[in-house]
C-alpha positions as CSV (number, residue, x, y, z in Angstrom):
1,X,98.8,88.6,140.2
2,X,96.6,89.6,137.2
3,X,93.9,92.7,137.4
4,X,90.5,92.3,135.8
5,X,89.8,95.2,134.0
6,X,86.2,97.0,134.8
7,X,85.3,97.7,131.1
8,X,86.5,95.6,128.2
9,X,87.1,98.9,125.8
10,X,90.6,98.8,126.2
11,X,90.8,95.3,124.3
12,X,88.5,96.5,122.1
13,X,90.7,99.9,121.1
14,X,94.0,97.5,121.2
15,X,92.1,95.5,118.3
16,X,91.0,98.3,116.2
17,X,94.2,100.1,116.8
18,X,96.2,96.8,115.3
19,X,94.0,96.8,112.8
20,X,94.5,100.3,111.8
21,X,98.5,99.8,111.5
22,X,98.2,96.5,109.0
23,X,95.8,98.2,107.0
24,X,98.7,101.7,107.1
25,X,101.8,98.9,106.6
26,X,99.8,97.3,103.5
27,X,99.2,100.9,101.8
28,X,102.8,101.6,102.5
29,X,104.2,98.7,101.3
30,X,104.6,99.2,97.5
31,X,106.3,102.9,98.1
32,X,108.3,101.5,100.9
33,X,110.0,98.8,98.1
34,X,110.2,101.3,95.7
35,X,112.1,103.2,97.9
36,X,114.0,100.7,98.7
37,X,115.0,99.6,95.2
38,X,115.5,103.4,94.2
39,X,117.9,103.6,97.2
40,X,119.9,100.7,96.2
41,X,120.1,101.3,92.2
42,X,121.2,104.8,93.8
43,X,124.0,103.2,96.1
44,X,125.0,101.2,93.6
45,X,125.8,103.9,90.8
46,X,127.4,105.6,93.8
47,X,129.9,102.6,94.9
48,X,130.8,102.1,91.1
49,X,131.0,105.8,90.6
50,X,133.6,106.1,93.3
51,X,135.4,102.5,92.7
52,X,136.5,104.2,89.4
53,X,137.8,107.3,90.9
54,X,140.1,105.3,93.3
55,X,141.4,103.0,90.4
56,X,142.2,106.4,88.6
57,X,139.7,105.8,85.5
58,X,137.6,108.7,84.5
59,X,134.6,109.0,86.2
């Protein structure tokens, strides 16, 4: 059973809400991949960092 809304605001909101957020995610983007690629050049260093500590090289 569907209900007919009485004003058609609320679609109107959901739109411009939806709208809002791919407009945020598209600003965000770039940092968000920077981040990403810091984070992993970061893990990285960190995996190598601590491979050579367990195979008793100098770190």
């Amino acid at each position: 059973m569907a209900t007919k809304s009485k004003s058609d605001w609320g679609v109107v909101f959901s739109v411009f809400s939806i709208c809002i957020a791919f407009v945020s995610i598209g600003y965000c983007f770039p940092y968000i991949i920077d981040m990403f690629e810091n984070g992993w050049e970061r893990s990285t260093r960190a995996i190598a960092y601590f491979s050579r500590i367990i195979r008793g090289g100098t770190a």
